[in-house]
Structures are given as C-alpha cells and as structure tokens.
C-alpha positions as CSV (number, residue, x, y, z in Angstrom):
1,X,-28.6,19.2,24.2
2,X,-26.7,17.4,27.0
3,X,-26.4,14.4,24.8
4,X,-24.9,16.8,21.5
5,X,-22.5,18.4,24.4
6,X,-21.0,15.1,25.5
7,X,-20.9,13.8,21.9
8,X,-18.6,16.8,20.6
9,X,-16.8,16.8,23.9
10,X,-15.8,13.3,22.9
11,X,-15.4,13.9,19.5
12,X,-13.2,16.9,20.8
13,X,-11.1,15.0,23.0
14,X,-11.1,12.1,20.4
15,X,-9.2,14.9,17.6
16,X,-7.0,16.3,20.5
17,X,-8.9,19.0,21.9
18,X,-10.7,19.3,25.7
19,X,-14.5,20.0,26.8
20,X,-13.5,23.5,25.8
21,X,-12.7,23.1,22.7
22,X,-9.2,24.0,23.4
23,X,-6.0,21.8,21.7
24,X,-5.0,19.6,24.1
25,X,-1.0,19.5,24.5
26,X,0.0,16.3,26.3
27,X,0.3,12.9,25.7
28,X,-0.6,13.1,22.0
29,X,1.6,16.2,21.5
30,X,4.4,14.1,23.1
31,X,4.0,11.1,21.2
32,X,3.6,13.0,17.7
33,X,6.9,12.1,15.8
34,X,9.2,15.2,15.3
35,X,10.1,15.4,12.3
36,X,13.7,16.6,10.9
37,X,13.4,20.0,9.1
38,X,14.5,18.3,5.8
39,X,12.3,15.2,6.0
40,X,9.3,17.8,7.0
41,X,10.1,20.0,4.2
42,X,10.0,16.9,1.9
43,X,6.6,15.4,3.3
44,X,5.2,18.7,3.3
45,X,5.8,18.8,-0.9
46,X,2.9,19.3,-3.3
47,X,2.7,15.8,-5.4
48,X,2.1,17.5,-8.7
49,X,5.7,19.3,-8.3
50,X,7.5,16.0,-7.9
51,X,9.9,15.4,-7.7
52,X,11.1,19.0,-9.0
53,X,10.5,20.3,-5.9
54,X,12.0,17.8,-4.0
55,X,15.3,18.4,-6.4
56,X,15.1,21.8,-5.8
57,X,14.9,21.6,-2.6
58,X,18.0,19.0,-2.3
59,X,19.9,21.4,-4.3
60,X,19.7,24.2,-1.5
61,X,20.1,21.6,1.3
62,X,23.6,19.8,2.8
63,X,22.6,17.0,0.8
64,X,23.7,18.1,-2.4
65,X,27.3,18.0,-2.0
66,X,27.2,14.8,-0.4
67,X,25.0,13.8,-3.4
68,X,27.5,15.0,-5.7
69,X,30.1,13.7,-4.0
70,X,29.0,10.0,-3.6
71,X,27.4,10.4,-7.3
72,X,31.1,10.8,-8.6
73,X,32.4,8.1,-6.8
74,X,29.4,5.8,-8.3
75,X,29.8,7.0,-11.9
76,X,33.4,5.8,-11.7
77,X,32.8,2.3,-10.6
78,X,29.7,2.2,-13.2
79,X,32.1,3.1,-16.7
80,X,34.5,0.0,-15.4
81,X,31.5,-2.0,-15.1
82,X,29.5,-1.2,-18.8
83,X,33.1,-1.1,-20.3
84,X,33.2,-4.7,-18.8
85,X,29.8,-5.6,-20.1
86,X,30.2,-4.0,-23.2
87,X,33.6,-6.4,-23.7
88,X,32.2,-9.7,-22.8
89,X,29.3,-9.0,-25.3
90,X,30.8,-7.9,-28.0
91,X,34.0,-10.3,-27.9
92,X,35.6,-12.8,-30.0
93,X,34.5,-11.9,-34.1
94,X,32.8,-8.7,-32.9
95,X,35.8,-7.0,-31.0
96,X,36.5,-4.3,-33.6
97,X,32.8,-3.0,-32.5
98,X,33.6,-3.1,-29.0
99,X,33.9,0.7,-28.5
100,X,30.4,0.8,-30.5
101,X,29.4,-1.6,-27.6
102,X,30.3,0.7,-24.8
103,X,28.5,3.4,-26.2
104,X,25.2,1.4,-26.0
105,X,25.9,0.4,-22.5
106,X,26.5,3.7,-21.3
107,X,23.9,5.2,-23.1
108,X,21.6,2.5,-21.9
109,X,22.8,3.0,-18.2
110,X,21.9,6.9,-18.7
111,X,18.5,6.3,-19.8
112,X,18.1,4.0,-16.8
113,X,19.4,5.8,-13.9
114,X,18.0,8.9,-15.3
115,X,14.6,7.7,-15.4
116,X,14.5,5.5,-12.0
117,X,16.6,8.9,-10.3
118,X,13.8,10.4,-11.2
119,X,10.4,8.3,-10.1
120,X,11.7,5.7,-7.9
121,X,10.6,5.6,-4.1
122,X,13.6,4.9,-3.6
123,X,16.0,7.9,-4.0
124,X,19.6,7.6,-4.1
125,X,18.6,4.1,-6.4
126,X,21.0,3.5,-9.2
127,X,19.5,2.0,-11.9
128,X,22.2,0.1,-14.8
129,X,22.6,-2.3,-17.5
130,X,22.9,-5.6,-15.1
131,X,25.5,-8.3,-15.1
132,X,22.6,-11.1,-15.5
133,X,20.9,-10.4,-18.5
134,X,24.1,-9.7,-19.9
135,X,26.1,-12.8,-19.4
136,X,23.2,-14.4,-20.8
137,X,23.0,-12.6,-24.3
138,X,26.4,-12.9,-24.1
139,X,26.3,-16.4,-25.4
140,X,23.8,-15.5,-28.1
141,X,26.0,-12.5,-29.4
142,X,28.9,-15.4,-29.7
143,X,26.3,-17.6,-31.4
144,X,24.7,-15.2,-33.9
145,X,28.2,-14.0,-34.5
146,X,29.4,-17.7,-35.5
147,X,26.2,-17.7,-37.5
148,X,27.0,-15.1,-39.5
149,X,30.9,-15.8,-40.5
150,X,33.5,-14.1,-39.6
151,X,33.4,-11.8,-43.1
152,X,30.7,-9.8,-42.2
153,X,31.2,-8.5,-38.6
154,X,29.5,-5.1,-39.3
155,X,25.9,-7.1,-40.2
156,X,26.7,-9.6,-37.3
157,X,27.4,-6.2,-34.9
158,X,23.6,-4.5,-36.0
159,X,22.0,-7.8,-35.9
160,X,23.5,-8.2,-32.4
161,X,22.4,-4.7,-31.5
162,X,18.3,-5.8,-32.8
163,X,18.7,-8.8,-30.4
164,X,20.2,-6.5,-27.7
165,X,16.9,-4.3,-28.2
166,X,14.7,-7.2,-28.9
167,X,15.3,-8.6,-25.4
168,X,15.2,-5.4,-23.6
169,X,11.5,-4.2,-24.7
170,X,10.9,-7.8,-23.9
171,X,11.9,-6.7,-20.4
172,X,10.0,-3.8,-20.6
173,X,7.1,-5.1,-21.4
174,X,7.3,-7.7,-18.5
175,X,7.9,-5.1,-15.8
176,X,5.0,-3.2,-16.8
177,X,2.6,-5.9,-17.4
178,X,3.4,-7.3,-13.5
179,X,3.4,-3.7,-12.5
180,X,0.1,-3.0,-14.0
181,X,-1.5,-6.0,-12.5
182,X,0.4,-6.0,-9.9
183,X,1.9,-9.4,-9.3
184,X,4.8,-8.5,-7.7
185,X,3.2,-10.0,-4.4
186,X,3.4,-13.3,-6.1
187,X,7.4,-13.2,-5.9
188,X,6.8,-14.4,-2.0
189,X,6.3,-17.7,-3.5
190,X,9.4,-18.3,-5.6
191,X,10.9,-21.2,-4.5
192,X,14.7,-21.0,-2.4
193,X,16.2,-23.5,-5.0
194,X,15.0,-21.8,-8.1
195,X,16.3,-18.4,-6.8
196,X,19.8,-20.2,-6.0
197,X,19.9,-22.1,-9.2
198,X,19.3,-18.6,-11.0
199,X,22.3,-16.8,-8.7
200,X,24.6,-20.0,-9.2
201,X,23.9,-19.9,-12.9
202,X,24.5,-16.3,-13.1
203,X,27.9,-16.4,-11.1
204,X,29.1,-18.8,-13.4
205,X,28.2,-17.1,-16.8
206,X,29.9,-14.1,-15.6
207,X,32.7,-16.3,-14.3
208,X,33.4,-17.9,-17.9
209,X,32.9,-14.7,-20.0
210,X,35.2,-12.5,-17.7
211,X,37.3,-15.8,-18.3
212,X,37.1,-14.9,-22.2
213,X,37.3,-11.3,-21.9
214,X,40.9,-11.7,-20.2
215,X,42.3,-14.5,-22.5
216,X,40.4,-14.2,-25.8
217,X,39.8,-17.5,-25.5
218,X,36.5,-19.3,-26.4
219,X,35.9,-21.6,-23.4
220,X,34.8,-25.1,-23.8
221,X,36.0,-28.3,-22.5
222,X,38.7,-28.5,-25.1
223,X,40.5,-25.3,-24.3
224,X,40.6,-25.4,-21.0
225,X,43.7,-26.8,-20.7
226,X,45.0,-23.8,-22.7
227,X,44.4,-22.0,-19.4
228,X,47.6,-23.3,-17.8
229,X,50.0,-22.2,-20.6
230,X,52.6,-19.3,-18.6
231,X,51.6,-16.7,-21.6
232,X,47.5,-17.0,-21.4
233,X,48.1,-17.9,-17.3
234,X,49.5,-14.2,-17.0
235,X,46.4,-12.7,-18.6
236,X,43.8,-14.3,-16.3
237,X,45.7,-14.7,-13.2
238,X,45.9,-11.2,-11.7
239,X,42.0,-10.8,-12.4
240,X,41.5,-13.8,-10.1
241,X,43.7,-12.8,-7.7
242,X,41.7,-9.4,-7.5
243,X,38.6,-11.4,-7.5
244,X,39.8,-13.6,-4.8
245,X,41.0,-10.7,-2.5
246,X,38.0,-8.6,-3.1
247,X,35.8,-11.8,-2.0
248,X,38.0,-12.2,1.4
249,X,37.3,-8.1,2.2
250,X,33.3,-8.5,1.6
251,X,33.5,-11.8,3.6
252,X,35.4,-9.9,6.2
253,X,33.9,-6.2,6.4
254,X,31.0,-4.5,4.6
255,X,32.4,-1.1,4.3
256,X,30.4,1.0,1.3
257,X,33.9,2.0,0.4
258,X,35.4,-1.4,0.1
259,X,34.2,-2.2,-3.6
260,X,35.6,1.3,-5.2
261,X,38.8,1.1,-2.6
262,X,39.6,-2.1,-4.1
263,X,38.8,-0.9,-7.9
264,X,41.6,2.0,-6.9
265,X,43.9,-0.1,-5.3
266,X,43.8,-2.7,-8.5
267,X,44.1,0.3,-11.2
268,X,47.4,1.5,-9.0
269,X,49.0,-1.7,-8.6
270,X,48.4,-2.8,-12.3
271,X,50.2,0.4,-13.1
272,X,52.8,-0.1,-11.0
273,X,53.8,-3.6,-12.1
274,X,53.9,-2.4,-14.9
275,X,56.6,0.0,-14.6
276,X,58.6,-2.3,-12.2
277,X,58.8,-5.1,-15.3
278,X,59.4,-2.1,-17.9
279,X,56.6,-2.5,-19.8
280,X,55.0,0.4,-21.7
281,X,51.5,0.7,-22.5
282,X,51.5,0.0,-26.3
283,X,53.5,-3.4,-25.2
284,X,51.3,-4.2,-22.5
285,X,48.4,-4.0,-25.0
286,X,50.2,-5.7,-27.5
287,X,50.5,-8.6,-24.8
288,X,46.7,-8.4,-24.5
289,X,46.4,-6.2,-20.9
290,X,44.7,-3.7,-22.3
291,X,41.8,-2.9,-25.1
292,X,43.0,-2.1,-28.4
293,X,43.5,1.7,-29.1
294,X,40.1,3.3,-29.8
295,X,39.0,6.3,-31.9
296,X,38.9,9.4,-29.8
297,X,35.6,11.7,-29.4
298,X,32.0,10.4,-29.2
299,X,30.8,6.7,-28.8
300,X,27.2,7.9,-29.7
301,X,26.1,6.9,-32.0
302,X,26.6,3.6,-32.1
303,X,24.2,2.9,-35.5
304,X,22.2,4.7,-37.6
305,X,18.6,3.7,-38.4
306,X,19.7,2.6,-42.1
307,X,22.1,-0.1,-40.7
308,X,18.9,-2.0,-39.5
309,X,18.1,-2.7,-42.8
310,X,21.0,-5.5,-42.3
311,X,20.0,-7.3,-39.5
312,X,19.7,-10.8,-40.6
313,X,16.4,-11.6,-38.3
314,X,16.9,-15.4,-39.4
315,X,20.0,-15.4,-37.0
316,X,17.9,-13.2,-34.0
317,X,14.9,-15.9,-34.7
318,X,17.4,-19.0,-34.4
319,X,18.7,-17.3,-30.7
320,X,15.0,-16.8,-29.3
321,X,15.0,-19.1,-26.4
322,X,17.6,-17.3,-25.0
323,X,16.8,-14.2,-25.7
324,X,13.3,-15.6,-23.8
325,X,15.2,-15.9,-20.7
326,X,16.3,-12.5,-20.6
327,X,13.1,-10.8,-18.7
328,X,12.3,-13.4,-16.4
329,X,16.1,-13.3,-15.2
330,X,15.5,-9.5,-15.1
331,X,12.0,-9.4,-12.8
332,X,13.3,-12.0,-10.4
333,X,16.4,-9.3,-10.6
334,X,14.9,-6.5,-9.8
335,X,12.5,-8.3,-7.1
336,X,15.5,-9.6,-4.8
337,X,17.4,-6.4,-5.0
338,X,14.1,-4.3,-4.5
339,X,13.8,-5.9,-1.5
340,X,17.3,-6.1,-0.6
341,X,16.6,-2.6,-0.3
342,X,13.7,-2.6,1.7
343,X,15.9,-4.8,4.6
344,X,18.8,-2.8,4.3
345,X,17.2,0.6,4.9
346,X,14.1,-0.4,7.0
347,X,11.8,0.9,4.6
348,X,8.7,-0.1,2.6
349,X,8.9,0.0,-1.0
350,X,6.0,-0.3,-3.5
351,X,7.1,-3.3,-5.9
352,X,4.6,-3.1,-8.3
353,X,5.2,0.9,-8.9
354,X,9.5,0.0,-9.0
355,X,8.2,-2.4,-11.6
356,X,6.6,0.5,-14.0
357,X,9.1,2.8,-13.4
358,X,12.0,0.2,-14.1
359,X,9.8,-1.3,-17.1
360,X,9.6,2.8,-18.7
361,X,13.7,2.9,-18.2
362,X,14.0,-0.3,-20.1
363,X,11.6,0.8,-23.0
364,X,13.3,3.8,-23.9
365,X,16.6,1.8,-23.2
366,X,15.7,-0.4,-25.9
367,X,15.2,2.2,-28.5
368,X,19.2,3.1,-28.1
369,X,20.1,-0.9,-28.6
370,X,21.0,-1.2,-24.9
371,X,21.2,-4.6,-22.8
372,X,18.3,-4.5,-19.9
373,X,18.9,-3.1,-16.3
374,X,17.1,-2.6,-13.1
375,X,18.3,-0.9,-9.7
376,X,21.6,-1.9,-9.0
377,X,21.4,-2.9,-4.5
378,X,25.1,-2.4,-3.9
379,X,25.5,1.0,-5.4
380,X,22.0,2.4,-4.3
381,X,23.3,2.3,-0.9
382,X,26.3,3.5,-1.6
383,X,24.2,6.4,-1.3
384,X,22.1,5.7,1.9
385,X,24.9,4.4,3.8
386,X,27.0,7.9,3.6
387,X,23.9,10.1,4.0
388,X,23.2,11.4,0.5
389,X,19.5,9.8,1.0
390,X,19.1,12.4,-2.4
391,X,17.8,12.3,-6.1
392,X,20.9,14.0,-6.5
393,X,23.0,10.9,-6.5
394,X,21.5,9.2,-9.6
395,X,21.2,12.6,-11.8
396,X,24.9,12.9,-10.8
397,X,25.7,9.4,-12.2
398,X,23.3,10.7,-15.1
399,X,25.5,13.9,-16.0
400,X,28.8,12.0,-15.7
401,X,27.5,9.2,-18.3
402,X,26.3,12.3,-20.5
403,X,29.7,13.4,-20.7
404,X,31.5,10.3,-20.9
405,X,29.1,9.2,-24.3
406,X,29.9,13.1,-25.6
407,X,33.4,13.2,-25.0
408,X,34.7,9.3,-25.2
C-alpha cells in the first residue's frame, strides 16, 4: 500500500498535482504559455467545423476589418498582374482573344485562392496564376499560334485554352501525387545551381515577353535592334524605368507597402504625362499605351464546351515538351515559396498537405482553361506583416475576383 501511495504521489506530482492530490500552481503554472484570447479561441476549435468556425469567428473578431482591408489592397495588385499574364499569353496573332484571356486568368486565380483560403495552414496565403508557368506556355501559345496561321485565330485561341488546361491538371496531378506520398522532404536535396538556373530562366522569360507585351514586337536576335527606334523606344522605356526604380526600393527597404505604393505611384504618373503632352486616351491607345477597347460586361465565359471540338490536338502534341516543363517548374514553385513562408513567419508548415491542397486548386483550375498557380510568398504576407493573420484575406481577394469576372 505504501509502494501504490508513493507511485500515485509521483504520478500526481508528475501530472501537476501534490501528495494530496491537490493541482499544484507553481512552476508549471508559470511556465504554461498564455495564450491570446483569439489564438485560444482558435486552438480551442472543433476540427470537423473547420475552418467555418474559424471564419466565423474571424468575422466577429478585429481581424476582419483588417482582413478586408489588406484583401482589397491585394485584389488590386492581383487584376494588374493576370491582366499582365493574360497579355503576354495571348499576344501577337491571338490579341483579339485577349479579354477572353483575362477571363481565364481571373477565373483561374478565384478557384485558387478560394480553395487554398480555405484549407491551407497557412491563412492569409494567396494562392494565383504564377508568373513561371506562364512565361513558359507563353512561348508555346506563340508557337501553336504560328502553327495554326494567322486565318484561324478563334481555333488557334481554343486550342491554346486545351494546352492551357492540359498543362495545369498536369500540375495537378504532380502536387497530389508528391503530396500523397509525400516527397516533399526530398526538395532538401535540390541542388543551389538548378534552383538558380530555374530563377534565372524564369526572370528572363518574363523579361522578354513583358518586352513583347509593351512593343508588339516578336523578339529574336533580328529585331532587337528595332528596340532603339524613338517610336517603339517610347513604348518600352517607361516600363523599364518603373522596373528599374521598383528594384532600387526592394533593394533599399522591404516595406509590405512598397510593391502596391509603387503600382499607385506608376498608374498616377502615367496619367499625368499624359495630360502634360496632351494626349487623350483613344490617342494614347492608338500609339499602343494602352489595350485595345474591350466589350463591356462579363469576361466569363471564355468558351463553351462545343468550341473544343476545334482544338487541333496535332498542334498541343507538337508543343508537349514544353508543356512537360510546366509542373516541375510549378512544385519547385510552390516548395521555395512554401518555405519562404515558413522563414518569414517562424512557423512550421506541412509541405506535403500545401501540396494536396494546391494540387485540388489547380484541378478544378484546369477545368475553367486556366494557367497553373500556387501560393503567391510576396502577397501572403502582405497579410501577416499588417496583422490580418485571417482566412479573411484570401475569401476577400476571392469576392473581388467574383465581381470583377461578373461585371468586366
């Protein structure tokens, strides 16, 4: 009996009681973390109501405005950025189908940060269509484009649209596979020269096609010269000054608020030259500045299901080893900005779970003909450097993108 006494007196004292059987509140009552009242409420969350809860919650908390408020911000830097995408794809032959193109970016971007808003364990994450993949299918749209002549854009614009999709469930079907079996550990032993060849080969891509976005120019080594002329000169010139000065600010500070500041600053000043020189808005896009006047109202849909009946598969088949390149680009993606992440908010992250969650974004993408994305590391902490650490953020993004595909 005297042995069964001191056993549960240790294995009281052990669970933070004394002899007595009384809670013992000292040094382990100290040294239990306090929790804040919001991050309590949260942990304390039942998992089969997540993330509702959790949203609900958020909604009734200080975060929400905050939420809201950086989500705005966030949705406005991510239209410039799909309108962008959406140009340098479908550029060259296919620029009458260029406001066809922003509708499958957007939408694609709504399925994305919708779904990743939503299951990520990461919560203000913004998950878009991504510069990468895209300046790579970029060159294939040109190429099945050229294929297909310049008298049958509309079949060149759906086929473009199957290889769009084509290489997106690609993408999907690579995140969930490594998610599923998890081999996201294995990204540890990427090599530093294949992760800087893949970053040095992406800035460039997205160099060049801004390049062509800006002059309507096809560069190749034969046209570059063309560059210097004053009338092509004055298209290019002011988007690499901004380019330039936005390089010296990052270099300089790393404010949150530098990238849409400078977005602000450029729309302003581009405005304002243009009424200092005279210039109206139908000349200015006469003189290339400016997209050609679009059709008001909805840029959803972008095709029907009948129109697939004119994808010429012969031209998608000929563009395949590009279009291979597509997910791998996207994992090792996803991967260094997952864990950019994780070292910019001192927090652990489950890859292999980002993976399945980015991997079901991507495969419901891909039935709406959008370009693949993952979580975007600049704009998620948008969110977590001002404080809105909220689910909010990315349904906000989600609602704004809604309305924007609706109303055009």
């Amino acid at each position: 009996m005297q042995d069964a006494g001191k056993s549960h007196g240790k294995g009281c004292a052990s669970q933070g009681f004394d002899r007595h059987g009384q809670r013992r509140a000292g040094r382990l009552a100290r040294d239990r973390p306090v929790l804040h009242p919001l991050k309590r409420e949260r942990a304390n969350m039942a998992a089969p109501f997540f993330p509702v809860r959790e949203i609900l919650f958020d909604l009734r908390s200080p975060q929400c405005l905050s939420g809201i408020s950086i989500g705005l911000v966030i949705s406005l830097m991510v239209v410039v950025i799909e309108i962008s995408f959406a140009a340098m794809i479908f550029s060259g032959p296919l620029e009458a189908h260029a406001q066809r193109g922003m509708g499958l970016t957007l939408t694609g971007t709504l399925i994305l940060v919708a779904v990743t808003s939503l299951f990520s364990g990461f919560r203000p994450v913004v998950n878009i269509s991504q510069d990468a993949p895209t300046a790579i299918f970029a060159g294939a749209a040109a190429g099945i484009a050229a294929v297909m002549g310049a008298g049958h854009t509309h079949e060149a614009f759906i086929t473009v649209v199957a290889a769009l999709a084509l290489s997106t469930l690609a993408t999907a079907l690579l995140f969930l596979l490594a998610g599923r079996f998890r081999l996201a550990e294995y990204a540890r032993f990427m090599p530093y020269p294949v992760v800087a060849g893949f970053l040095a080969g992406t800035g460039w891509l997205l160099t060049k096609g801004s390049l062509e976005v800006m002059t309507g120019l096809s560069l190749h080594w034969n046209s570059l010269p063309r560059l210097l002329d004053s009338q092509v000169a004055l298209l290019w010139l002011p988007g690499a000054a901004y380019a330039a000065a936005l390089l010296a600010c990052l270099r300089r500070w790393s404010h949150f608020l530098i990238l849409p500041g400078s977005m602000a600053a450029a729309f302003v000043l581009c405005h304002g030259a243009l009424l200092l020189f005279g210039l109206d808005m139908a000349a200015a896009r006469e003189m290339g500045f400016f997209f050609a006047t679009f059709s008001a109202g909805s840029v959803w849909p972008a095709f029907s299901p009948a129109d697939l009946s004119q994808v010429q598969w012969s031209a998608v088949l000929s563009h395949l080893p590009t279009l291979a390149i597509i997910p791998f680009i996207s994992l090792l993606g996803l991967l260094l900005n997952t864990g950019g992440m994780e070292l910019a908010s001192r927090r652990d992250l489950d890859l292999n779970k980002e993976l399945l969650v980015n991997g079901g974004g991507n495969a419901l993408a891909a039935l709406a003909g959008a370009p693949a994305g993952y979580s975007a590391l600049s704009l998620s902490m948008l969110g977590f450097k001002t404080g809105a650490d909220t689910r909010i953020v990315g349904l906000t993004v989600t609602a704004v993108m809604s309305v924007t595909i609706v109303f055009g």
